[in-house]
HTML snippet that shows the backbone in 3Dmol.js (N, CA, C, O; Angstrom):
<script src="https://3Dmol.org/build/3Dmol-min.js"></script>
<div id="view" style="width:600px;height:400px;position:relative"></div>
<script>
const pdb = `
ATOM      1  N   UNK A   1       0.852  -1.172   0.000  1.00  0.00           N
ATOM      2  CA  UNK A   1       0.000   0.000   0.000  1.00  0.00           C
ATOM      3  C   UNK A   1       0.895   1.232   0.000  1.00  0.00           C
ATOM      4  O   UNK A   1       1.569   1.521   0.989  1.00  0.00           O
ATOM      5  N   UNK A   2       0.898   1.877  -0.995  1.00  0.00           N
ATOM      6  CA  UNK A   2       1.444   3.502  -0.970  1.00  0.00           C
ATOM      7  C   UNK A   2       1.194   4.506   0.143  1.00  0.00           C
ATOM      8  O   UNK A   2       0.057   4.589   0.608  1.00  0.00           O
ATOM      9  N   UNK A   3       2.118   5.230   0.577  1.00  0.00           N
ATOM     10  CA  UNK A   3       1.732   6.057   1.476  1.00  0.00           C
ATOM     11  C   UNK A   3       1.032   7.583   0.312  1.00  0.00           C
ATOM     12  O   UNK A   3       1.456   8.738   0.277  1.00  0.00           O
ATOM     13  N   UNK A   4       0.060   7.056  -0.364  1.00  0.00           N
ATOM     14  CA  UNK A   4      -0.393   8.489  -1.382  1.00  0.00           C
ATOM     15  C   UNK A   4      -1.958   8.473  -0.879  1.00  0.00           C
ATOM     16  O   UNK A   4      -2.611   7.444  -1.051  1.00  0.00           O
ATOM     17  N   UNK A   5      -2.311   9.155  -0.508  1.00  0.00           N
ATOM     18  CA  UNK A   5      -4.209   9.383   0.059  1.00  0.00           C
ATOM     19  C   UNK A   5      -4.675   9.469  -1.452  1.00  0.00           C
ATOM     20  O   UNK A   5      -5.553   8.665  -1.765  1.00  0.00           O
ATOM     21  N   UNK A   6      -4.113  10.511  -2.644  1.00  0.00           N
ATOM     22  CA  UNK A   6      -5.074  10.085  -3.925  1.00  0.00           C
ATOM     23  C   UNK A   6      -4.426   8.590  -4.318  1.00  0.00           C
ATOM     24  O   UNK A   6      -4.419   8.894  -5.511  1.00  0.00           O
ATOM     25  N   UNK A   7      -3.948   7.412  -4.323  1.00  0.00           N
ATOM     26  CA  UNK A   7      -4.348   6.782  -4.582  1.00  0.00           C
ATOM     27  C   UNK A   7      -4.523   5.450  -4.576  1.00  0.00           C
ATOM     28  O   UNK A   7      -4.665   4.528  -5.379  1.00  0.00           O
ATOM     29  N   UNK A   8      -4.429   5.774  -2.581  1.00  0.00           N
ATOM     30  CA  UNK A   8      -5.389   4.732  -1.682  1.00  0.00           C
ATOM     31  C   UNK A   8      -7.243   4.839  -2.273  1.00  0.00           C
ATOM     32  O   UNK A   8      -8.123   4.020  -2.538  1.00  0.00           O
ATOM     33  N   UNK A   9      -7.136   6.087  -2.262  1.00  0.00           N
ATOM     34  CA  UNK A   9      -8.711   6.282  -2.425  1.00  0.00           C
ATOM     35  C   UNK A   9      -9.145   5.730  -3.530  1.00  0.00           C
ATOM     36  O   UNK A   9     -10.088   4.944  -3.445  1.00  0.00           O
ATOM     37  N   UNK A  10      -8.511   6.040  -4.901  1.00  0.00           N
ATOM     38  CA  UNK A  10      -8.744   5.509  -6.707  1.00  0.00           C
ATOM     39  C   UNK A  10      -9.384   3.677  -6.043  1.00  0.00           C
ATOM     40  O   UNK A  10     -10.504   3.167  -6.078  1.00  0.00           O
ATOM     41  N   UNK A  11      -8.033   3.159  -5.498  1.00  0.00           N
ATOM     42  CA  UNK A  11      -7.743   1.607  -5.295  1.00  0.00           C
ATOM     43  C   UNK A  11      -9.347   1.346  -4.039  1.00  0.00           C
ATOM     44  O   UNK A  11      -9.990   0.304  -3.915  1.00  0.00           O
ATOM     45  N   UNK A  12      -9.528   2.375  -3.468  1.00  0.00           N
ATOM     46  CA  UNK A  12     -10.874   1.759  -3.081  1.00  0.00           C
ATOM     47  C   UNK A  12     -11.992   2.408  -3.921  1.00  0.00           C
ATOM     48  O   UNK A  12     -12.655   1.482  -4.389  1.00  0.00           O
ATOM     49  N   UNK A  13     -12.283   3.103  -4.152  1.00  0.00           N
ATOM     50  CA  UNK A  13     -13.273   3.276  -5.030  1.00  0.00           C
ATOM     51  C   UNK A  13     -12.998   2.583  -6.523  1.00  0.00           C
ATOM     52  O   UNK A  13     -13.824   2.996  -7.337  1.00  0.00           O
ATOM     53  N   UNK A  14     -12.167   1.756  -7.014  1.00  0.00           N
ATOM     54  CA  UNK A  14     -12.258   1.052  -8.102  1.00  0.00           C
ATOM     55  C   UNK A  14     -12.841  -0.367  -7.245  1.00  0.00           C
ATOM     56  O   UNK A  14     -13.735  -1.016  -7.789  1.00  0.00           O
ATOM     57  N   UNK A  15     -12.293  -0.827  -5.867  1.00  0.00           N
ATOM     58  CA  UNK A  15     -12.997  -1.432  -5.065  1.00  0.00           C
ATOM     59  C   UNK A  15     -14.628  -1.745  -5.484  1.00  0.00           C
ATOM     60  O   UNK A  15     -15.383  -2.599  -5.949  1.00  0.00           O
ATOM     61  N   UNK A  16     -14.562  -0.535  -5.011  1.00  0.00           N
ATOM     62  CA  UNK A  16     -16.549  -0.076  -4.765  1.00  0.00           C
ATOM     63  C   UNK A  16     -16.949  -0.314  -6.239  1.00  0.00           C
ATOM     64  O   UNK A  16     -18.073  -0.807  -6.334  1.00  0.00           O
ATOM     65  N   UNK A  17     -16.446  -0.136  -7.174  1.00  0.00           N
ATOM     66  CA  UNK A  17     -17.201   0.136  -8.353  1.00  0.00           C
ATOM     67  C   UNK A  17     -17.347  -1.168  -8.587  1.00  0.00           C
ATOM     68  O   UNK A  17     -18.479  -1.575  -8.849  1.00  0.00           O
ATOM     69  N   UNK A  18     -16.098  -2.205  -8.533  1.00  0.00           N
ATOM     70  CA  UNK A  18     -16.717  -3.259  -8.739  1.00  0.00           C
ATOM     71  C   UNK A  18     -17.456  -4.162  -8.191  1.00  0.00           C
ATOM     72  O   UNK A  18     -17.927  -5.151  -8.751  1.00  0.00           O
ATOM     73  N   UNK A  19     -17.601  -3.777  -6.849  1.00  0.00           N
ATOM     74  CA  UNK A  19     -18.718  -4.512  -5.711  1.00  0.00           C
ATOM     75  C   UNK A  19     -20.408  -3.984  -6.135  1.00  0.00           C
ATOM     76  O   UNK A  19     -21.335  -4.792  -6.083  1.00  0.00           O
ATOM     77  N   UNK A  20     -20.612  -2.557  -6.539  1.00  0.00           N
ATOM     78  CA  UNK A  20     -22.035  -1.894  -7.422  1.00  0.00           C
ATOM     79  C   UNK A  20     -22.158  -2.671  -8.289  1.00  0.00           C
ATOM     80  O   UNK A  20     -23.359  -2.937  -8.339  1.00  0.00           O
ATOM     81  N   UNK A  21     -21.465  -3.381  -9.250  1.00  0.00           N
ATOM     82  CA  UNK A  21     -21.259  -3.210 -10.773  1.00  0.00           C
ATOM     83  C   UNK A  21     -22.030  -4.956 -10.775  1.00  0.00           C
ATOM     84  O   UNK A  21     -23.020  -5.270 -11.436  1.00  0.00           O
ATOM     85  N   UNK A  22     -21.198  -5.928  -9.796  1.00  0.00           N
ATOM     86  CA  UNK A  22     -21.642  -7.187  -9.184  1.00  0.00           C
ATOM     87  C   UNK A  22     -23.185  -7.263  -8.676  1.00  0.00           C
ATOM     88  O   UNK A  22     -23.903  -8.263  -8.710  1.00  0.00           O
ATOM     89  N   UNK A  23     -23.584  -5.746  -8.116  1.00  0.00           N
ATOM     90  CA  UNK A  23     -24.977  -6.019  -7.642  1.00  0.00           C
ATOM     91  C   UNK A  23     -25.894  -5.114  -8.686  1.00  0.00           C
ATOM     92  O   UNK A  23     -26.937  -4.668  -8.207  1.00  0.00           O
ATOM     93  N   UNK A  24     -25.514  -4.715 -10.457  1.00  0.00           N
ATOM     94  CA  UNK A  24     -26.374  -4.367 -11.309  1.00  0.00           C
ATOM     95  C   UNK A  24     -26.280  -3.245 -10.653  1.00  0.00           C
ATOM     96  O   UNK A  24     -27.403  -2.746 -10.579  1.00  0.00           O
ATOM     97  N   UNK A  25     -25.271  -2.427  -9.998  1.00  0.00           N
ATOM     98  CA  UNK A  25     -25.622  -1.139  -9.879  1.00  0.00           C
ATOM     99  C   UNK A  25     -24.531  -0.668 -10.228  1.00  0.00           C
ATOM    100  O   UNK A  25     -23.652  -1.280 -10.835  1.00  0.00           O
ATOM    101  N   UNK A  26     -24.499   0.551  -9.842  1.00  0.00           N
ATOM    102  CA  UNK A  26     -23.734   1.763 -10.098  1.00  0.00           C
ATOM    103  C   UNK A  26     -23.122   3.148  -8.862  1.00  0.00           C
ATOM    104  O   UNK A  26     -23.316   3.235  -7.649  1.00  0.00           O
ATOM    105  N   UNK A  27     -22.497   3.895  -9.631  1.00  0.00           N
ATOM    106  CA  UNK A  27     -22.310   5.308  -8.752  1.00  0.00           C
ATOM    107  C   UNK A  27     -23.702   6.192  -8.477  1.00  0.00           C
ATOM    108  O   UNK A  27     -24.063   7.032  -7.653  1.00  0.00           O
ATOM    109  N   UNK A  28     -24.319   5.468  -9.729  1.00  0.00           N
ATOM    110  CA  UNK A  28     -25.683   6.349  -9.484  1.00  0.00           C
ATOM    111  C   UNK A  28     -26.939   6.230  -8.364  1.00  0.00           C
ATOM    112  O   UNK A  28     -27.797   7.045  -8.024  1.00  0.00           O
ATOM    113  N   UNK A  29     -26.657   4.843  -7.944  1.00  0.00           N
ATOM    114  CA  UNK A  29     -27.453   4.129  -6.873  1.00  0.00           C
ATOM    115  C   UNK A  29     -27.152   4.232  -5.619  1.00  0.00           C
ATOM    116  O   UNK A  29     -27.813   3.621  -4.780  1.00  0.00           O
ATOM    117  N   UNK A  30     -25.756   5.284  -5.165  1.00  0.00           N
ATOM    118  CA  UNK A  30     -25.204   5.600  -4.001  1.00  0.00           C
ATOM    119  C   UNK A  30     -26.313   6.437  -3.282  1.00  0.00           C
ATOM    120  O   UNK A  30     -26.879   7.411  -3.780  1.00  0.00           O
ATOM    121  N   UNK A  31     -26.508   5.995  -2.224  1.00  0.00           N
ATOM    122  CA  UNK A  31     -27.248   7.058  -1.585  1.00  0.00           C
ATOM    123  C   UNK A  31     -26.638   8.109  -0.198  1.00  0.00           C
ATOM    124  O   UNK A  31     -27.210   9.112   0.228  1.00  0.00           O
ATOM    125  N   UNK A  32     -25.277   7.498   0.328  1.00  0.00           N
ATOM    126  CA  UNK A  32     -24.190   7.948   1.334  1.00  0.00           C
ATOM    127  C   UNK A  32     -22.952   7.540   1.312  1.00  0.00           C
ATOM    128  O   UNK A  32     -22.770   6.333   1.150  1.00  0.00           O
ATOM    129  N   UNK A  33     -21.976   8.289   1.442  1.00  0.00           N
ATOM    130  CA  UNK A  33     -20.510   7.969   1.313  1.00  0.00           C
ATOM    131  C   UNK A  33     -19.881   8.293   2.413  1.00  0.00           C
ATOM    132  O   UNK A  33     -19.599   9.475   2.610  1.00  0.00           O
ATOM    133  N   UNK A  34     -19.524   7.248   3.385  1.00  0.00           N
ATOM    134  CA  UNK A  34     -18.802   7.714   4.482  1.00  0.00           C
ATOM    135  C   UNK A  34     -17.556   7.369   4.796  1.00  0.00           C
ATOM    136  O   UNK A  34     -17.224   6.186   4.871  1.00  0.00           O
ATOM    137  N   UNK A  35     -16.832   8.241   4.986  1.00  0.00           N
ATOM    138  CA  UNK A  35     -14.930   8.395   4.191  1.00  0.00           C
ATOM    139  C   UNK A  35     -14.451   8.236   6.177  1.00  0.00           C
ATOM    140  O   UNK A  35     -14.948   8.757   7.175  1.00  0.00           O
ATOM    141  N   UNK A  36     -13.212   7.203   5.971  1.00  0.00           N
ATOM    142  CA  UNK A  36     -12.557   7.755   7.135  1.00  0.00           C
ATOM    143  C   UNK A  36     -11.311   7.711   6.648  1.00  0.00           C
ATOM    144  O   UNK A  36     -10.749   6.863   5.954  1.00  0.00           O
ATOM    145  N   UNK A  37     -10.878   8.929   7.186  1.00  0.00           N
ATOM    146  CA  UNK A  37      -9.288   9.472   7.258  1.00  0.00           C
ATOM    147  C   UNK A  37      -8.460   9.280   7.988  1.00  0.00           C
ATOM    148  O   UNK A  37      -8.543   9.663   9.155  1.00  0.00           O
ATOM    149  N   UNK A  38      -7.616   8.756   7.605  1.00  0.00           N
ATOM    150  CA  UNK A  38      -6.443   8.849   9.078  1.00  0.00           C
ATOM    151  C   UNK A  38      -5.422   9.354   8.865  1.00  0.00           C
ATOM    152  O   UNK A  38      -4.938   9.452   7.737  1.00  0.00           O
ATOM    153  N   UNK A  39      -4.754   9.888  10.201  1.00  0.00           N
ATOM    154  CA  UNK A  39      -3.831  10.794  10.092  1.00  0.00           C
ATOM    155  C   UNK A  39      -3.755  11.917   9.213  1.00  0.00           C
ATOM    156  O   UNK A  39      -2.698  12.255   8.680  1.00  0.00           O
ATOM    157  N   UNK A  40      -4.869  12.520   9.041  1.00  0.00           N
ATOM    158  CA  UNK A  40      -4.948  13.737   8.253  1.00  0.00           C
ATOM    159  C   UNK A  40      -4.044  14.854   8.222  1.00  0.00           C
ATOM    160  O   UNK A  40      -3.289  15.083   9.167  1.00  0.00           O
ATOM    161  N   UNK A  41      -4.084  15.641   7.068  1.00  0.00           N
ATOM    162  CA  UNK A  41      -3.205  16.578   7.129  1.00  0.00           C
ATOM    163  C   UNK A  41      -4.329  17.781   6.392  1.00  0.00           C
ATOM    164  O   UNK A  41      -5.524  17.661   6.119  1.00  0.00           O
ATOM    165  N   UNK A  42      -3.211  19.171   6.182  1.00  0.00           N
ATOM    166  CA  UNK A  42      -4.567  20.073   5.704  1.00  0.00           C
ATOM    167  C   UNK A  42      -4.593  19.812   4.497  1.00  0.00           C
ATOM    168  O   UNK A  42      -3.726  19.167   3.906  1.00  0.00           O
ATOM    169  N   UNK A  43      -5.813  20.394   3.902  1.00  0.00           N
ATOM    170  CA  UNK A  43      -5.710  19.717   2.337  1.00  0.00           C
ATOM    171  C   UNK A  43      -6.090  18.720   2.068  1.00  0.00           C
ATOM    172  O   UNK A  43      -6.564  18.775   0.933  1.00  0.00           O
ATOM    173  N   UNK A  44      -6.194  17.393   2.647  1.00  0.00           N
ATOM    174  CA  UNK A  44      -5.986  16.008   2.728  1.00  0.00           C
ATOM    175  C   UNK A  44      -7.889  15.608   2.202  1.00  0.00           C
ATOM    176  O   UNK A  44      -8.076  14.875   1.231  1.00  0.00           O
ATOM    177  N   UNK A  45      -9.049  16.177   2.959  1.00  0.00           N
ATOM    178  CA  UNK A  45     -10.108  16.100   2.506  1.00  0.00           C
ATOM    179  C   UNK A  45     -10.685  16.837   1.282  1.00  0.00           C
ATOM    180  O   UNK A  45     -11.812  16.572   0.863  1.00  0.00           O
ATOM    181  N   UNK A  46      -9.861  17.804   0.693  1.00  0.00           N
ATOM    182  CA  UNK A  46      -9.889  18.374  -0.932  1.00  0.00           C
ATOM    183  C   UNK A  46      -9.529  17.259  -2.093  1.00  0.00           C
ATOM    184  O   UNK A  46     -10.027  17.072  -3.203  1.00  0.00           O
ATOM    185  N   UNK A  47      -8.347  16.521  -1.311  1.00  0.00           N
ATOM    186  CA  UNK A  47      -7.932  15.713  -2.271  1.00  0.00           C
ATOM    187  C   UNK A  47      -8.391  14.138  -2.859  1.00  0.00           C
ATOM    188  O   UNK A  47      -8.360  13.580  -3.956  1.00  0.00           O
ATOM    189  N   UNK A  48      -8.858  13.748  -1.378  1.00  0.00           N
ATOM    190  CA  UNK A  48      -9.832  12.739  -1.432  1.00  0.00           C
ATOM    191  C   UNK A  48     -11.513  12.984  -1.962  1.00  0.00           C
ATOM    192  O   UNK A  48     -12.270  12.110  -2.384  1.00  0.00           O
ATOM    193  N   UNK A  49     -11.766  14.254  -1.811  1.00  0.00           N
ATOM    194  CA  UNK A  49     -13.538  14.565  -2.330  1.00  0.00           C
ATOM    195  C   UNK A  49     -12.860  14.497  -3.580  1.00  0.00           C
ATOM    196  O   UNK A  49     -13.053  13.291  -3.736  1.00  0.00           O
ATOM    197  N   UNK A  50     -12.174  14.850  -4.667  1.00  0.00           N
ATOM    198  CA  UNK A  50     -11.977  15.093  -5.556  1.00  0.00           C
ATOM    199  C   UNK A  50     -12.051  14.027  -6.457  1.00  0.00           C
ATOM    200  O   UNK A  50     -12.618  14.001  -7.549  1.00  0.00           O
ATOM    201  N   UNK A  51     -11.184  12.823  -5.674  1.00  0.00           N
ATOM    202  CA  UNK A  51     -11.330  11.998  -6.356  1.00  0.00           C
ATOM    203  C   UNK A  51     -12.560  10.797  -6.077  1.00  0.00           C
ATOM    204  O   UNK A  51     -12.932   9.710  -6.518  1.00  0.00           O
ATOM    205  N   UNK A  52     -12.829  11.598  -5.246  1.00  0.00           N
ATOM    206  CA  UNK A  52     -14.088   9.989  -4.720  1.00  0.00           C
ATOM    207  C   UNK A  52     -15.444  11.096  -6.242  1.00  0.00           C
ATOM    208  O   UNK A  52     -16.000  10.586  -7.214  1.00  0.00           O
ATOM    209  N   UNK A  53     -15.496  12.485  -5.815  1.00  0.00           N
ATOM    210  CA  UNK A  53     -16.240  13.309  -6.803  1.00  0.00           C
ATOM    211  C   UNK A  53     -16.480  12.961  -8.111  1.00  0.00           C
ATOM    212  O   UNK A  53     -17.570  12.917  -8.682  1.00  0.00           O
ATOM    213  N   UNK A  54     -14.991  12.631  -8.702  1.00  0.00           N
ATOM    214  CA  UNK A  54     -15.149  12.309 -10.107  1.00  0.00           C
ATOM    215  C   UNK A  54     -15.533  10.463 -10.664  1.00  0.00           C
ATOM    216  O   UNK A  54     -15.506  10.044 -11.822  1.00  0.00           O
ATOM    217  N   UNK A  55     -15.851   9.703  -9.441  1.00  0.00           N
ATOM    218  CA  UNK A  55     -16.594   8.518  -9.920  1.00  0.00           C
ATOM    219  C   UNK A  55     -18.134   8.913  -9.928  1.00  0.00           C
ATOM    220  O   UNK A  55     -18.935   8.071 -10.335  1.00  0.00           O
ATOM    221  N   UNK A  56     -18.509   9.941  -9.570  1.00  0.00           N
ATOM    222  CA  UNK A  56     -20.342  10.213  -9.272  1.00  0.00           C
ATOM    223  C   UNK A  56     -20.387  11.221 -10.334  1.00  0.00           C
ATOM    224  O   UNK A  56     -21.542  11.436 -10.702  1.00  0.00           O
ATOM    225  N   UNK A  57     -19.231  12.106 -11.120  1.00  0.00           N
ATOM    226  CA  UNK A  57     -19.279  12.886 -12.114  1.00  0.00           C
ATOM    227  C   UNK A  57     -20.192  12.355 -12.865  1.00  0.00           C
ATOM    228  O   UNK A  57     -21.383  12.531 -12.608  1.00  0.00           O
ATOM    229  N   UNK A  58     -19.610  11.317 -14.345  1.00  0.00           N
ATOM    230  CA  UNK A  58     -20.275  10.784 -15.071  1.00  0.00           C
ATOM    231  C   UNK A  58     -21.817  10.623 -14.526  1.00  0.00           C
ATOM    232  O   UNK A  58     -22.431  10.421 -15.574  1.00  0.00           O
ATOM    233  N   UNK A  59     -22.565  10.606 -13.694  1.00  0.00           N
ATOM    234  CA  UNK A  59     -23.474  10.500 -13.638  1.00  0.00           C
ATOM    235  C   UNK A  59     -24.728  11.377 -13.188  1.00  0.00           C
ATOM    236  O   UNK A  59     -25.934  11.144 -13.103  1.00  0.00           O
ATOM    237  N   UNK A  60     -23.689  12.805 -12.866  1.00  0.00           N
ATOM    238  CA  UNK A  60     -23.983  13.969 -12.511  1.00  0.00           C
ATOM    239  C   UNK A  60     -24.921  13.784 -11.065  1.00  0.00           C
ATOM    240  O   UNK A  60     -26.052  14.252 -10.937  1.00  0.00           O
ATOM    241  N   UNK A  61     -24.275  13.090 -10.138  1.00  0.00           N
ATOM    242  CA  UNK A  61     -24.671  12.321  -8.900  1.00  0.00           C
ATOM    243  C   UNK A  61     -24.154  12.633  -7.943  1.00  0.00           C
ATOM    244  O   UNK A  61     -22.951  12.372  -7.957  1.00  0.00           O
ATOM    245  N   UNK A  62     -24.597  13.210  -6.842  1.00  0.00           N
ATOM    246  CA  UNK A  62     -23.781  13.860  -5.252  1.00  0.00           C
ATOM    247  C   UNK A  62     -24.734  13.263  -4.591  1.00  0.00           C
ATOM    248  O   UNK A  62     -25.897  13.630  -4.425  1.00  0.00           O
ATOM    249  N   UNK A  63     -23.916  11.838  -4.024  1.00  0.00           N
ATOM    250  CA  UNK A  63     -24.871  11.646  -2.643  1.00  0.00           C
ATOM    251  C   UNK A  63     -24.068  12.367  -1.498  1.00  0.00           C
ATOM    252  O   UNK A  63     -22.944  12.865  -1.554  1.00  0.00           O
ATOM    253  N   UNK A  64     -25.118  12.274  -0.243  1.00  0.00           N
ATOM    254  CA  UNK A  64     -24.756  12.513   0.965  1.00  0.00           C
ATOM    255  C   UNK A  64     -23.564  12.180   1.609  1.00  0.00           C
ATOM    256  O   UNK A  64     -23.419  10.961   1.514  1.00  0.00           O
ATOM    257  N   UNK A  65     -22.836  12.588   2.093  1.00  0.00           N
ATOM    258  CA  UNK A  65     -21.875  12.213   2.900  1.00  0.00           C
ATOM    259  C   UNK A  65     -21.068  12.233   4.278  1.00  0.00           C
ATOM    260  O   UNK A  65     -21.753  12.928   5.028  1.00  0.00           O
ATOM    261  N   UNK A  66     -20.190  11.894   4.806  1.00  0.00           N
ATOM    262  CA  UNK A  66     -19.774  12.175   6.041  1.00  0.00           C
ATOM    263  C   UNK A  66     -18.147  11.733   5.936  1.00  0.00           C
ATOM    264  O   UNK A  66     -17.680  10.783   5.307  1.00  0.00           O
ATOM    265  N   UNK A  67     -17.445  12.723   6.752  1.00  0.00           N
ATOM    266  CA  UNK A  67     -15.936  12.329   6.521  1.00  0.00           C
ATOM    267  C   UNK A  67     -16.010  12.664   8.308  1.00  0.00           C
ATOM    268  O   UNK A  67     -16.647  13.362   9.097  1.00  0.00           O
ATOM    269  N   UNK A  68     -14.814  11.575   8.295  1.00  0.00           N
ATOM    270  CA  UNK A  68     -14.344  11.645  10.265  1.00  0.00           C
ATOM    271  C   UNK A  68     -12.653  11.775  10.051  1.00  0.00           C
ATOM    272  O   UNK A  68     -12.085  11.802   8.959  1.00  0.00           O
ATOM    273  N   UNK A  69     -12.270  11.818  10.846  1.00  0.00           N
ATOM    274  CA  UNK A  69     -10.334  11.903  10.699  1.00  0.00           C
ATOM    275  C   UNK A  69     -10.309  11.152  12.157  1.00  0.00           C
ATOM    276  O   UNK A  69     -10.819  11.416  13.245  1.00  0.00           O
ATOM    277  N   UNK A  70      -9.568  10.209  11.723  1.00  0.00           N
ATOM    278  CA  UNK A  70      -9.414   9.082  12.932  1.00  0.00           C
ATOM    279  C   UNK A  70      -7.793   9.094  12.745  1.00  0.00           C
ATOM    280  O   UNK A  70      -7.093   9.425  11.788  1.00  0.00           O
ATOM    281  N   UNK A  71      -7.356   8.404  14.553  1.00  0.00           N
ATOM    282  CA  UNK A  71      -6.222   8.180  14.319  1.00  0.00           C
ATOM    283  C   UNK A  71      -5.098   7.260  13.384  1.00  0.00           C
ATOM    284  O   UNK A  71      -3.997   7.632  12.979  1.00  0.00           O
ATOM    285  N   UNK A  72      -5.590   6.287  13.241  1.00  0.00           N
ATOM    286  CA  UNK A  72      -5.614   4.859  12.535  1.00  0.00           C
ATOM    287  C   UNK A  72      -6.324   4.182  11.927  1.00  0.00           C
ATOM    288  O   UNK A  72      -7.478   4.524  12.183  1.00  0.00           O
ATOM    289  N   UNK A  73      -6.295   3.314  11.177  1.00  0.00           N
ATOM    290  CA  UNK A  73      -7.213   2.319  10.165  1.00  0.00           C
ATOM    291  C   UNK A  73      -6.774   0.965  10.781  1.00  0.00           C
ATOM    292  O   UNK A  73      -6.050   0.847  11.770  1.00  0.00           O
ATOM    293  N   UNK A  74      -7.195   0.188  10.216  1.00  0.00           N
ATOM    294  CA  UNK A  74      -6.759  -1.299  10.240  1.00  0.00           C
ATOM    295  C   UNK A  74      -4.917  -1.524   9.601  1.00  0.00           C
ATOM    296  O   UNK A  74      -4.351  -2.594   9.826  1.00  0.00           O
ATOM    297  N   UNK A  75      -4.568  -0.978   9.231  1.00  0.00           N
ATOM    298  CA  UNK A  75      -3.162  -1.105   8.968  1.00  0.00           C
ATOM    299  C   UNK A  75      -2.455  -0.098   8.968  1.00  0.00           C
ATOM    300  O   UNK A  75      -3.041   0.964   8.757  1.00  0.00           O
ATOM    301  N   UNK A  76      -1.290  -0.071   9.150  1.00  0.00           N
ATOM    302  CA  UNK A  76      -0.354   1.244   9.684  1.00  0.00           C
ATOM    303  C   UNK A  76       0.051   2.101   8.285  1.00  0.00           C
ATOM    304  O   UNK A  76       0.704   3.135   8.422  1.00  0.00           O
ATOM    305  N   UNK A  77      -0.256   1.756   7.253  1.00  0.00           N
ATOM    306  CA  UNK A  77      -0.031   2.476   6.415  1.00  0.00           C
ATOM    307  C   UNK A  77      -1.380   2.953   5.456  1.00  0.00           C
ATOM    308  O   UNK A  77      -1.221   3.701   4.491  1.00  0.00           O
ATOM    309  N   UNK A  78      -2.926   2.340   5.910  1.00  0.00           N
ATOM    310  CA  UNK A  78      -3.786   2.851   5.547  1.00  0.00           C
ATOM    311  C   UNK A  78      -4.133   4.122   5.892  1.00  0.00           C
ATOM    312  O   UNK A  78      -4.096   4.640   7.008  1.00  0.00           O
ATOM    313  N   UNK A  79      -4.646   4.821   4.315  1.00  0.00           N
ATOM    314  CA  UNK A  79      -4.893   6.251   5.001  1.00  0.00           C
ATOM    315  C   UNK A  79      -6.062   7.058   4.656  1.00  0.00           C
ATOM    316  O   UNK A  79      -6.357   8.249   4.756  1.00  0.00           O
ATOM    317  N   UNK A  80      -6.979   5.330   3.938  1.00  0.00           N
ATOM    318  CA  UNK A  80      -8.724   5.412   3.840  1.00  0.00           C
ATOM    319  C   UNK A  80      -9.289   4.706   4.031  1.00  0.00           C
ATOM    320  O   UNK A  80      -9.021   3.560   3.669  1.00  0.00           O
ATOM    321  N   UNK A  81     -10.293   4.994   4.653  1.00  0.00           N
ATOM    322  CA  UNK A  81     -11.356   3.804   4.293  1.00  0.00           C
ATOM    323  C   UNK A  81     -12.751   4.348   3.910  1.00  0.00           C
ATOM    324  O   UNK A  81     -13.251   5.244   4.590  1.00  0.00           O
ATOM    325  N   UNK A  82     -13.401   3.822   2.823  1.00  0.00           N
ATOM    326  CA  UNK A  82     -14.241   4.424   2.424  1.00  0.00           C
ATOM    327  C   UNK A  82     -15.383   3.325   2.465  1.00  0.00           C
ATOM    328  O   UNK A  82     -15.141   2.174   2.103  1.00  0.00           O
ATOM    329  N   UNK A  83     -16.861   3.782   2.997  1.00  0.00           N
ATOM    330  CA  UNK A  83     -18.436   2.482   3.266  1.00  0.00           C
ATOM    331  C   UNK A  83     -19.196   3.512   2.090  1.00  0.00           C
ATOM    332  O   UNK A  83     -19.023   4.731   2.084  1.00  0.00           O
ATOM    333  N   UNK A  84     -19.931   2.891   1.255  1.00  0.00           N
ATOM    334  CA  UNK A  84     -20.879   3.388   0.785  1.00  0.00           C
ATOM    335  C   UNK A  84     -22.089   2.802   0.608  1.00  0.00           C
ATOM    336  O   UNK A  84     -21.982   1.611   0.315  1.00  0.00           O
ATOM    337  N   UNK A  85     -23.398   3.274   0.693  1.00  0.00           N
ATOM    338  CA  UNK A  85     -24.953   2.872   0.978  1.00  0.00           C
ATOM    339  C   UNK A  85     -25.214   2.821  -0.135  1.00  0.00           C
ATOM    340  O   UNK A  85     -24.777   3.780  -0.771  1.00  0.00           O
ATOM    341  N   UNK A  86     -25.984   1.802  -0.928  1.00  0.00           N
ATOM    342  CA  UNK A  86     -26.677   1.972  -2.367  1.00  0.00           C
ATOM    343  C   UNK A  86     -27.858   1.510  -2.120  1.00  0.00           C
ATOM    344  O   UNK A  86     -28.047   0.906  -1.064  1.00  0.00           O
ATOM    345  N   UNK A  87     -28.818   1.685  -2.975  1.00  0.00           N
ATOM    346  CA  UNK A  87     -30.143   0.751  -3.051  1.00  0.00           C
ATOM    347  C   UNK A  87     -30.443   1.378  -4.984  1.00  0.00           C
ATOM    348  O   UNK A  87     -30.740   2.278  -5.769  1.00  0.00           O
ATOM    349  N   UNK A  88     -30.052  -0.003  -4.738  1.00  0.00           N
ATOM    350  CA  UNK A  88     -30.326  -1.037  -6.360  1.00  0.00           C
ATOM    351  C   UNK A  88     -31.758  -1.649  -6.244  1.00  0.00           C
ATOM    352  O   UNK A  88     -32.210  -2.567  -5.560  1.00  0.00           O
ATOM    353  N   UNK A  89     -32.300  -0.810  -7.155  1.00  0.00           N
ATOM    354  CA  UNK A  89     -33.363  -1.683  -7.956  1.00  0.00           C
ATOM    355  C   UNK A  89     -33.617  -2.814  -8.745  1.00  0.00           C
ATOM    356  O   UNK A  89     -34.758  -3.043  -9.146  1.00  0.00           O
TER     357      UNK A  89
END
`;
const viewer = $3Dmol.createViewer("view");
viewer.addModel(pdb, "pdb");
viewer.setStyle({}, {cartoon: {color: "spectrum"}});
viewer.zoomTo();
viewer.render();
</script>
């Protein structure tokens, strides 16, 4: 795992896309995105909306969200973790 926050985040949201994609859904079926950060720095939540932003682009789609800044993740060099809510029709 890279110590890069843009692209821990890409590697989970290509994650996510293919866990939607498995249940016939999409970015468009998101209904909440809840980001945790660790070890934040300033700047650090510009750079991650940005890129979590441009998977809901294409679909001209802003769900709800929530970001926390925690000390740690599950591994010492994680520096996201990202849950997202869908409901697929």
């Amino acid at each position: 795992m890279t110590n890069d926050l843009e692209a821990q985040t890409r590697r989970a949201m290509d994650g996510i896309k293919q866990t939607l994609e498995s249940a016939g859904g999409s970015f468009k079926d998101v209904v909440h995105v809840f980001v945790l950060r660790a070890r934040p720095r300033i700047g650090d939540i510009g750079k991650a909306s940005a890129v979590i932003n441009s998977y809901f682009a294409p679909f001209n789609h802003k769900p709800t969200s929530t970001t926390v800044a925690v000390l740690e993740l599950g591994e010492p060099e994680q520096l996201i973790e990202i849950q997202m809510f869908a409901v697929v029709d």
